[in-house]
ZAPA-84966 format. One line per field, with one value per residue: residue in one letter; x, y, z of N, C-alpha, C in turn. Coordinates in steps of 0.2 Angstrom, whole numbers, plus 5000, padded with zeros to 4 digits. Layout:
BEGIN
code	c(A,...)
n.u	c(X,...)
n.v	c(Y,...)
n.w	c(Z,...)
ca.u	c(X,...)
ca.v	c(Y,...)
ca.w	c(Z,...)
c.u	c(X,...)
c.v	c(Y,...)
c.w	c(Z,...)
This chain:
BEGIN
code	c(X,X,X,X,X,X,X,X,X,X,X,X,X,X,X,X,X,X,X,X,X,X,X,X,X,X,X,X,X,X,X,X,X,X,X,X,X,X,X,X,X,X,X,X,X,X,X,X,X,X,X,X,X,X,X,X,X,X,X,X,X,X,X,X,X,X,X,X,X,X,X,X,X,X,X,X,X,X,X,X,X,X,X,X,X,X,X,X,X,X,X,X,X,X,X,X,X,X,X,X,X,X,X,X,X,X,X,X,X,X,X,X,X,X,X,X,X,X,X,X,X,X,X,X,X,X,X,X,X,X,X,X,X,X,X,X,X,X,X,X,X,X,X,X,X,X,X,X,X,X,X,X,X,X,X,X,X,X,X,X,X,X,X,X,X,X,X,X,X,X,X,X,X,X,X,X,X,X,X,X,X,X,X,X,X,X,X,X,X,X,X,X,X,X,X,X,X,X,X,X,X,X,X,X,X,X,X,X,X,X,X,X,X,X,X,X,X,X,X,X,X,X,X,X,X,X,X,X,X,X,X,X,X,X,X,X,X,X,X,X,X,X,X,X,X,X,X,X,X,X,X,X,X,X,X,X,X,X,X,X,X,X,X,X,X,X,X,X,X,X,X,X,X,X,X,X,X,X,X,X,X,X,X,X,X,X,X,X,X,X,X,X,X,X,X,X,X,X,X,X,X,X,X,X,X,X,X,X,X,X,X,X,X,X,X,X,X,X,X,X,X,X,X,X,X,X,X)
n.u	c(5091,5097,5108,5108,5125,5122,5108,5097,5099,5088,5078,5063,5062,5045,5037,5045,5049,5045,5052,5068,5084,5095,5095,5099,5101,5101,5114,5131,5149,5165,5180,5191,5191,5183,5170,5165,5154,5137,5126,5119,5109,5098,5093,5093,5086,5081,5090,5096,5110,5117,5125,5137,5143,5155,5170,5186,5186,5173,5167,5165,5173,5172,5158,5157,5166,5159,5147,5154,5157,5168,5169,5165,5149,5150,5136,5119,5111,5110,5102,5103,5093,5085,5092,5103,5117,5125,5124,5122,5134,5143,5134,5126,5137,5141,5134,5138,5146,5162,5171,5189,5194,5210,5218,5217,5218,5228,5241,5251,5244,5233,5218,5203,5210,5211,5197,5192,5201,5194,5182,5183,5183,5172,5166,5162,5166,5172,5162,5152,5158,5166,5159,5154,5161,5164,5154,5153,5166,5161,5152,5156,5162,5177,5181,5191,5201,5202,5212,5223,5238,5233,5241,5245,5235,5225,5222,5208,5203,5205,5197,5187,5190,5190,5176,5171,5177,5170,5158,5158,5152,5138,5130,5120,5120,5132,5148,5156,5172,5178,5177,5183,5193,5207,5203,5203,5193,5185,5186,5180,5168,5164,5167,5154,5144,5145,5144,5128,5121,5125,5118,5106,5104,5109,5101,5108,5110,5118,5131,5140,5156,5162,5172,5171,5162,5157,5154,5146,5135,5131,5124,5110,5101,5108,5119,5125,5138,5146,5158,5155,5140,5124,5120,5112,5100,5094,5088,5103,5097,5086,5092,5101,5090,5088,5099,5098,5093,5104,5123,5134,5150,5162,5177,5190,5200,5200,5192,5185,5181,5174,5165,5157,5152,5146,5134,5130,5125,5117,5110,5110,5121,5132,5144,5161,5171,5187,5193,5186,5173,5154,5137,5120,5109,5094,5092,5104,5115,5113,5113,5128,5133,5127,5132,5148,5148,5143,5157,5167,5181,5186,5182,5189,5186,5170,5157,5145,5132,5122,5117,5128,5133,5144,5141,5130,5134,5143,5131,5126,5136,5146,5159,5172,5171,5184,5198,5201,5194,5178,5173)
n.v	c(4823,4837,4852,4868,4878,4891,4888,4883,4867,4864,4870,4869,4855,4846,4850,4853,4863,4856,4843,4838,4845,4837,4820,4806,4789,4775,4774,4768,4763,4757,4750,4740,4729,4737,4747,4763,4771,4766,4764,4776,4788,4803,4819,4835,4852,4864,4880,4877,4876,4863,4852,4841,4834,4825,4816,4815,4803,4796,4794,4810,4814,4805,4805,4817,4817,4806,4815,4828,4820,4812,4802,4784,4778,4761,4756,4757,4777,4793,4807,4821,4836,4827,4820,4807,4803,4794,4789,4802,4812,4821,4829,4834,4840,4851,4860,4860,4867,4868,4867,4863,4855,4857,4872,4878,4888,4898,4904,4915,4922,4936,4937,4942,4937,4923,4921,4922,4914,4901,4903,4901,4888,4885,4890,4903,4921,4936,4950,4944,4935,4945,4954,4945,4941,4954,4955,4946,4947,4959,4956,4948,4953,4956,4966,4976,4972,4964,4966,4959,4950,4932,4925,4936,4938,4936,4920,4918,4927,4922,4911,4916,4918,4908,4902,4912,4908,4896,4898,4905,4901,4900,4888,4878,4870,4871,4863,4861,4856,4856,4868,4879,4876,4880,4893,4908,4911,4924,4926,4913,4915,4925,4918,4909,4920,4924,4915,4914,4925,4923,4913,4918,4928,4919,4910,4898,4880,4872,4862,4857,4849,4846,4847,4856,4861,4876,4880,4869,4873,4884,4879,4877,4862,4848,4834,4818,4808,4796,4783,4780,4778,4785,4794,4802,4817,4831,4850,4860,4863,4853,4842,4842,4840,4827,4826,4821,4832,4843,4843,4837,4836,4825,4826,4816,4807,4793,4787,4776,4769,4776,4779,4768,4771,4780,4777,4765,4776,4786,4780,4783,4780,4783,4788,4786,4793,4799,4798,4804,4805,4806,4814,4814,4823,4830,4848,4850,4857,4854,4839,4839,4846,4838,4828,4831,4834,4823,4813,4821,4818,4812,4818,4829,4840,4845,4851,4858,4862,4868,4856,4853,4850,4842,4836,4829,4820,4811,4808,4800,4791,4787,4793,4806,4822,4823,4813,4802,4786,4783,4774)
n.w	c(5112,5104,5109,5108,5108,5122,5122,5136,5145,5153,5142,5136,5143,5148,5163,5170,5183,5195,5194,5201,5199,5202,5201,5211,5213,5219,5221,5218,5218,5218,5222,5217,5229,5239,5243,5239,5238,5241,5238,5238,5239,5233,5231,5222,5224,5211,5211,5224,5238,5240,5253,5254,5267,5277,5282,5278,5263,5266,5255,5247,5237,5228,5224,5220,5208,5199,5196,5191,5177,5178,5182,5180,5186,5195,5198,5199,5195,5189,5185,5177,5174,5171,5160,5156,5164,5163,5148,5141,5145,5137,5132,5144,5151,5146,5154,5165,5179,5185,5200,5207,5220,5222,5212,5197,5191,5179,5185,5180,5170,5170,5181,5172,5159,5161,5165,5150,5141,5147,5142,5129,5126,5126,5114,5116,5112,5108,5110,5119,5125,5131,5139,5147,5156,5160,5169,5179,5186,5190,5198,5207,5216,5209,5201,5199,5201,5189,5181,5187,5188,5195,5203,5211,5217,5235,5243,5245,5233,5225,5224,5223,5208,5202,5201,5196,5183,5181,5178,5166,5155,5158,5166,5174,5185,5196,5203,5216,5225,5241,5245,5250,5256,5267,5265,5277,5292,5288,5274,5271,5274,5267,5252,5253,5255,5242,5234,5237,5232,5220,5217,5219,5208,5197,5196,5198,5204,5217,5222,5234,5240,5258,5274,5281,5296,5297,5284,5281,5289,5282,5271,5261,5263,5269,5265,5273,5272,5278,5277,5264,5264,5264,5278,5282,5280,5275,5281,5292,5304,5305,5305,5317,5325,5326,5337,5354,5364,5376,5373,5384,5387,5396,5402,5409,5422,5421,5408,5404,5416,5424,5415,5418,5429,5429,5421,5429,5439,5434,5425,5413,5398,5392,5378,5371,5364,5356,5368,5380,5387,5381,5379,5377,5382,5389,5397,5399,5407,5420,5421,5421,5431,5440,5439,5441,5453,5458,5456,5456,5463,5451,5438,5428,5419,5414,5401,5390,5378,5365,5352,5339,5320,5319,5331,5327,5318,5326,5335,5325,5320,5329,5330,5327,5314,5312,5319,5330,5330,5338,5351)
ca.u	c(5089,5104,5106,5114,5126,5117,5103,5097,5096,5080,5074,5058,5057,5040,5035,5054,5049,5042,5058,5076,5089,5100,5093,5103,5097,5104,5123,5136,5156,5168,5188,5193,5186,5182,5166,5167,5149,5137,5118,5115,5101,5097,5089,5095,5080,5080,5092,5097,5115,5117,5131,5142,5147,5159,5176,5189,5186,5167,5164,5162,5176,5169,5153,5160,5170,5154,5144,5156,5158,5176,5170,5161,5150,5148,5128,5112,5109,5111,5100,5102,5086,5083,5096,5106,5123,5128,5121,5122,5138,5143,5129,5126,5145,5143,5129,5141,5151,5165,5176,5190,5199,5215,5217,5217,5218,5235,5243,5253,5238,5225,5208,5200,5211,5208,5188,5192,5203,5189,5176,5186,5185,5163,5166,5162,5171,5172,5157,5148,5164,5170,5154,5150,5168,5166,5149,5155,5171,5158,5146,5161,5169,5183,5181,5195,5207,5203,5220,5233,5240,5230,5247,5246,5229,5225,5217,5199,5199,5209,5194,5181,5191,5188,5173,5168,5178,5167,5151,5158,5148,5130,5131,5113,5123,5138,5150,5165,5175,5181,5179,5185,5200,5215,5205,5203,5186,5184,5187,5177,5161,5164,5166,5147,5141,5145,5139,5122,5121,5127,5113,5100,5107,5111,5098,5112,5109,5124,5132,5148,5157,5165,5172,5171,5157,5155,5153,5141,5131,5127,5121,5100,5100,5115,5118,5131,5141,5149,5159,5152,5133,5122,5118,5108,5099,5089,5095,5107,5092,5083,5097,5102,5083,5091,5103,5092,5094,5111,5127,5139,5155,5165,5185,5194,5207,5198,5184,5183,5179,5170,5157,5151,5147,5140,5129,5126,5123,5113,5104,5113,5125,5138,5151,5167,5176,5194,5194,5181,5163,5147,5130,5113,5103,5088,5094,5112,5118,5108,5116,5135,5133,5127,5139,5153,5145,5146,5162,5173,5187,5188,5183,5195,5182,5163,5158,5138,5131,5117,5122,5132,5134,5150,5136,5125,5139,5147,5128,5126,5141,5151,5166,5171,5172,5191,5201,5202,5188,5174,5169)
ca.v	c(4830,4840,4858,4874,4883,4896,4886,4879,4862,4866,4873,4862,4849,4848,4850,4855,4864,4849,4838,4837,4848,4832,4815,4801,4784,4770,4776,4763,4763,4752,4753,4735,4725,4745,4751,4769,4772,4761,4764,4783,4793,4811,4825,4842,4855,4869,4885,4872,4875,4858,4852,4836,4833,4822,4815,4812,4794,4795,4796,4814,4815,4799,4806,4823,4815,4805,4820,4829,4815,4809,4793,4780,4772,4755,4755,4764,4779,4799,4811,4830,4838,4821,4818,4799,4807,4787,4788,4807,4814,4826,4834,4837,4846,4857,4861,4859,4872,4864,4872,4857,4858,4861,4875,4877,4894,4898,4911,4921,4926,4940,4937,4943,4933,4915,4919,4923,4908,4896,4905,4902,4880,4882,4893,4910,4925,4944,4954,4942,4935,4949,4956,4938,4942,4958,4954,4939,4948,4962,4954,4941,4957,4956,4970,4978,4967,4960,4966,4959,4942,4929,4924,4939,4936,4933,4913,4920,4930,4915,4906,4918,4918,4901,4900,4915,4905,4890,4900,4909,4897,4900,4883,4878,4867,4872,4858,4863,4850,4857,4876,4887,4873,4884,4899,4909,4911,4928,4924,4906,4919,4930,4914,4906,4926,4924,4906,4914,4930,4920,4907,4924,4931,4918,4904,4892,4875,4872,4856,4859,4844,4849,4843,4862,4865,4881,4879,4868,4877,4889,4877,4874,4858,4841,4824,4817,4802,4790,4776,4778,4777,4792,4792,4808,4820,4838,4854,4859,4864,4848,4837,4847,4840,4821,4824,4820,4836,4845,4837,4836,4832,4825,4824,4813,4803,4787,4788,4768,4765,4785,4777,4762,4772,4786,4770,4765,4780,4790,4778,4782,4776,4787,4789,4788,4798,4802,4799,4808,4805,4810,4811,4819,4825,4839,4850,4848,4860,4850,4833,4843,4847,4832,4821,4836,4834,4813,4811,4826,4814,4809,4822,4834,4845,4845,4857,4858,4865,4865,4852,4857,4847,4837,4831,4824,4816,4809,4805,4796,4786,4788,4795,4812,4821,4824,4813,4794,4781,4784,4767)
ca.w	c(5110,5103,5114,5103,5113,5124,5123,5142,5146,5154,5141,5133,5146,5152,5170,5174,5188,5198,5196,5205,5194,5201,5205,5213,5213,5222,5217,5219,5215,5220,5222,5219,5234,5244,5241,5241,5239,5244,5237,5238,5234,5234,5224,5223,5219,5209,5217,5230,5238,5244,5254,5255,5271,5278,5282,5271,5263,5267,5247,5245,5233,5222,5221,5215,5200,5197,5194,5185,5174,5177,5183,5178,5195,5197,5196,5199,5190,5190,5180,5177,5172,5166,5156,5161,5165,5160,5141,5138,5148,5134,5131,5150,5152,5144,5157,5171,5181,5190,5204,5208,5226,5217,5210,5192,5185,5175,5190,5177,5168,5174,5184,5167,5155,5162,5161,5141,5138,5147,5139,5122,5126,5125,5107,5117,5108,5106,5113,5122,5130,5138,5143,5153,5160,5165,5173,5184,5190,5193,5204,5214,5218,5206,5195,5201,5202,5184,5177,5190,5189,5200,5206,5215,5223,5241,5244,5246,5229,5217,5221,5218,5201,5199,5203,5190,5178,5181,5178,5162,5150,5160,5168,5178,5191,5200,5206,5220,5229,5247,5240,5253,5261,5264,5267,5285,5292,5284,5268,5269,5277,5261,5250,5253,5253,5235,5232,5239,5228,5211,5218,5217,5202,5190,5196,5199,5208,5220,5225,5237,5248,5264,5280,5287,5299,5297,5278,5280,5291,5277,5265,5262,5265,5268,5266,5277,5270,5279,5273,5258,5265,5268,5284,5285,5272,5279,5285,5294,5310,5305,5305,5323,5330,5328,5344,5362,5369,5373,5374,5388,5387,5401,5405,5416,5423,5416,5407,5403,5421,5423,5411,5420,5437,5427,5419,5437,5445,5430,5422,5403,5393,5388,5371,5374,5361,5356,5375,5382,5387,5380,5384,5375,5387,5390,5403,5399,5412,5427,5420,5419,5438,5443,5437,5444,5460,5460,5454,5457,5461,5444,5433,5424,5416,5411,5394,5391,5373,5362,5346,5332,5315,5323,5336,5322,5316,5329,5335,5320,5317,5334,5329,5324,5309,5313,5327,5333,5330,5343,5352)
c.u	c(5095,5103,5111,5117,5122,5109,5102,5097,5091,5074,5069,5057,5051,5040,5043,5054,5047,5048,5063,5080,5093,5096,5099,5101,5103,5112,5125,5143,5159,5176,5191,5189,5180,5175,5165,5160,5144,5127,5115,5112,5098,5093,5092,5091,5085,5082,5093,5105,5113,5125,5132,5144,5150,5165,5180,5188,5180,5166,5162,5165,5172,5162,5153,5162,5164,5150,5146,5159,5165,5177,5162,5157,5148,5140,5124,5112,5110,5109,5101,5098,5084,5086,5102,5113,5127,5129,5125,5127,5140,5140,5127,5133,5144,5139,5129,5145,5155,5170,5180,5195,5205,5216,5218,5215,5226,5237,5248,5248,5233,5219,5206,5206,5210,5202,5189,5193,5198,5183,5176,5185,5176,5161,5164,5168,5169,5167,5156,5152,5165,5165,5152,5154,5168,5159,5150,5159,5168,5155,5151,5164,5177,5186,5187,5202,5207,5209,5225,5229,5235,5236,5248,5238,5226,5222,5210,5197,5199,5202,5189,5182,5189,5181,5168,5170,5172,5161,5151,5151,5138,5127,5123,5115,5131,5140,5156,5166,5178,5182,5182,5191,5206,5211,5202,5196,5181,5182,5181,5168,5159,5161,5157,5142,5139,5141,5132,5118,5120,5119,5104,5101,5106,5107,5101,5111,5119,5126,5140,5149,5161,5167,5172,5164,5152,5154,5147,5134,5125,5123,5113,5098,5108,5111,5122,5133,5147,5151,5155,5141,5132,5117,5112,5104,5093,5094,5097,5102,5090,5088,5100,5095,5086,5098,5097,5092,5101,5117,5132,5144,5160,5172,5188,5199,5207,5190,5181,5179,5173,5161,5153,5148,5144,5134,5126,5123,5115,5108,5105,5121,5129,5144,5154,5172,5180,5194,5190,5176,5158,5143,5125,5109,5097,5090,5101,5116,5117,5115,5124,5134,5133,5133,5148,5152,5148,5153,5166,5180,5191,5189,5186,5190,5174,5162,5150,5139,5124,5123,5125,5131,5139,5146,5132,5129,5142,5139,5126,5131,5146,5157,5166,5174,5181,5194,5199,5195,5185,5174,5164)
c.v	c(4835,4848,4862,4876,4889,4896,4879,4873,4860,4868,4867,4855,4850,4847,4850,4856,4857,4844,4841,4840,4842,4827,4808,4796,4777,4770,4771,4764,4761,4752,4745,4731,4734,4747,4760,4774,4767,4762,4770,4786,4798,4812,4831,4846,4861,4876,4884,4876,4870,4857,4843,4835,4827,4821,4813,4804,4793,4795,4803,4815,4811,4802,4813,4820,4812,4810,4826,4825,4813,4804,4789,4776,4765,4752,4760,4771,4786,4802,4819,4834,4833,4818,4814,4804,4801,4786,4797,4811,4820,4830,4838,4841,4849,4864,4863,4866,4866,4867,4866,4859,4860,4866,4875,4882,4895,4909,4917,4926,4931,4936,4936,4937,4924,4916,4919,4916,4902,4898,4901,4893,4879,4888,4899,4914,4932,4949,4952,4939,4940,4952,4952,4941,4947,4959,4950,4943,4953,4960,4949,4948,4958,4960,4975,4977,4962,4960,4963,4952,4938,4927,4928,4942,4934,4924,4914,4922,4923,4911,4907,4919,4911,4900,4906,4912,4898,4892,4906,4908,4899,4890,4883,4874,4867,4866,4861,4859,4854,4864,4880,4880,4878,4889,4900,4910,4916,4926,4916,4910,4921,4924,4911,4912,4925,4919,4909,4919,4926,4915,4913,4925,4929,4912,4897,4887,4873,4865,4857,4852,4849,4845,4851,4863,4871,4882,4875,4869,4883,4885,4876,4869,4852,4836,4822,4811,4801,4782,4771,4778,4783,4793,4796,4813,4825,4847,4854,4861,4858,4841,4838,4843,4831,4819,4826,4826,4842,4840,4839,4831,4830,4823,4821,4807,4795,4786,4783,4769,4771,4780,4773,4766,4778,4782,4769,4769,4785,4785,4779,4778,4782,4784,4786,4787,4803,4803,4801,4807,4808,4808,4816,4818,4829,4839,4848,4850,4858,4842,4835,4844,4843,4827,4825,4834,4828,4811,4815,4824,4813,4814,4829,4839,4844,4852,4852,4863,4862,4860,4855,4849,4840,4834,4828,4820,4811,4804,4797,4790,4784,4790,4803,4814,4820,4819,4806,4792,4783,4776,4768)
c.w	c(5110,5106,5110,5110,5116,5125,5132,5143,5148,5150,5135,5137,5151,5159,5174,5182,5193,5201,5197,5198,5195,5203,5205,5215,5216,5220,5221,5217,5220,5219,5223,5224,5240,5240,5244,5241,5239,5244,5239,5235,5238,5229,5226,5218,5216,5213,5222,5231,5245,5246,5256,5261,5276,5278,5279,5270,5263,5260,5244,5239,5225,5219,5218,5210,5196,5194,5190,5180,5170,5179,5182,5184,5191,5194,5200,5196,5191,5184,5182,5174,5167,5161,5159,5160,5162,5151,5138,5141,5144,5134,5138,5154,5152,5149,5164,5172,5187,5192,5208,5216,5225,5212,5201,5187,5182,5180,5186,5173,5172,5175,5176,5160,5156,5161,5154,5140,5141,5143,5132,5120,5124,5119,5110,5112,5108,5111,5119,5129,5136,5141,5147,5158,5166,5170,5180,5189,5194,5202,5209,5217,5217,5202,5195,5203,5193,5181,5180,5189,5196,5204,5212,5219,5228,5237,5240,5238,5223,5217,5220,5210,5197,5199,5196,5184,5176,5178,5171,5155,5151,5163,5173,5183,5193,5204,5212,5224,5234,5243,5243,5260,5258,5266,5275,5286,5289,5280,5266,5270,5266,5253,5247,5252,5246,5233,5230,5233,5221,5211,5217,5209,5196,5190,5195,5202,5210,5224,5228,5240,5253,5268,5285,5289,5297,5290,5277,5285,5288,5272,5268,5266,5264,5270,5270,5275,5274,5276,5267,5258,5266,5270,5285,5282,5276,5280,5290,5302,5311,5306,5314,5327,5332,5336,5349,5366,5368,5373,5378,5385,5394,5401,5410,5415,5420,5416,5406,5409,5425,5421,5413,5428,5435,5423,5425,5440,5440,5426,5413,5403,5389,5382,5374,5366,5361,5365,5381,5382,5385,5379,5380,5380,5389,5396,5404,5408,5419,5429,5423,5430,5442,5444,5441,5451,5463,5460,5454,5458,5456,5441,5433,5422,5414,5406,5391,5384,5370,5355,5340,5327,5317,5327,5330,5322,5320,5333,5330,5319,5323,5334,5326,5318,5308,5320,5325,5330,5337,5344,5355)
């Protein structure tokens, strides 16, 4: 089905509403002997910001370029409002908005000149151009800065520039690889604001990767990719309900031999990550004492919380997102 510029990819497929803007079907790629993904499958609905999460090397990167069709996988399948990404990749581009972790706008040119000259690559021109232009920069909060060099743009703004540049064409799926690595907590807050707005505004469906917490805490729903498999798929509450309780952490002098008499004495089976012990438990705080109580000899500190995303993860796979191998 041939698609005029400015014409939806959405627009004429029946029962649209119903089905996945993205479907992932048994996804597969391979790096020589290295599988780098490993049978994944998702969907991401309509007005979704979905998020990616994982540690560098988990497959986040591979299944971005997959998606923005810079690689080819291995096997199983990926459709965009139904259209094989494998058969039809052209035609579904054009459909794409892509924001790459590198930057890639041209920093001597203005905020407002780089949207033109991207606009200029999907046959945009004159009125309709600048008008798209001056609406984006509007609504990212750029409209006043649209005449100065990106060059001379904080972090946080260059990449609401990019990020207006990706969206100049009218794009129904937003792609952004690690969008807000490099900025500070501020600016990464401000960052996912916009995301949410553009996601109001322009009826964009949003697919980010991540390895920052706090970034994926804002998204609707995550997957979490590990060593190419994906381990985990809900939101970020939902995904929170799979750790047993709270999670104690405990500090000491030796946690190898720590862990067998708190095995002995308690009755669990503790971690031992990047060094350190840990325990899901109900009633964290009770546990945490306890164990301070028995073992005061030994231990260095005890630190009691509800679970964070890093605890999923670290439930999940035993190690954490950042730092040594758990055993």
């Amino acid at each position: 089905m041939a698609v005029e510029h400015g014409q939806r990819i959405s627009d004429g497929v029946a029962g649209l509403a119903r089905d996945p803007v993205v479907a992932i079907e048994d996804l597969t790629h391979r790096y020589g002997e290295r599988a780098a993904l490993a049978g994944v499958t998702l969907r991401i609905d309509r007005g979704e910001i979905f998020g990616l999460l994982g540690p560098n090397g988990g497959g986040k990167t591979t299944l971005f370029k997959i998606l923005a069709t810079l690689l080819v996988p291995t096997g199983g399948q990926v459709t965009i409002y139904g259209h094989d990404l494998a058969r039809e990749a052209s035609h579904i581009r054009r459909h794409l908005g892509v924001v790459f972790q590198h930057p890639s706008l041209d920093p001597k040119l203005t905020a407002a000149e780089n949207l033109h000259h991207h606009g200029h690559l999907y046959g945009m021109r004159g009125r309709e151009l600048r008008e798209r232009a001056h609406a984006l920069l509007e609504r990212l909060g750029l409209a006043e800065r649209a005449a100065d060099r990106v060059e001379t743009l904080s972090g946080g703004l260059q990449r609401r520039v990019e990020v207006a540049k990706a969206l100049i064409h009218r794009p129904e799926v937003l792609l952004l690889d690690e969008p807000s690595t490099g900025l500070d907590p501020g600016a990464r807050r401000d960052f996912i604001h916009h995301l949410g707005q553009l996601r109001s505004d322009e009826g964009v469906s949003v697919l980010l990767t991540t390895h920052i917490l706090d970034e994926a805490e804002r998204c609707d729903r995550l997957g979490i990719l590990h060593s190419g498999k994906l381990v985990a798929l809900g939101t970020p509450g939902e995904l929170k309900t799979k750790v047993g309780g709270d999670v104690v952490v405990i500090h000491a002098h030796d946690a190898f031999s720590l862990r067998a008499r708190i095995r002995e004495r308690f009755g669990v089976d503790p971690q031992l990550v990047d060094g350190n012990l840990r325990v899901e438990t109900p009633r964290g705080h009770e546990f945490a004492r306890a164990v301070a109580d028995a073992f005061g000899d030994t231990v260095e500190g005890v630190a009691f919380g509800r679970p964070t995303l890093e605890d999923v993860f670290i439930h999940l796979t035993g190690r954490r997102l950042w730092g040594e191998n758990g055993r």
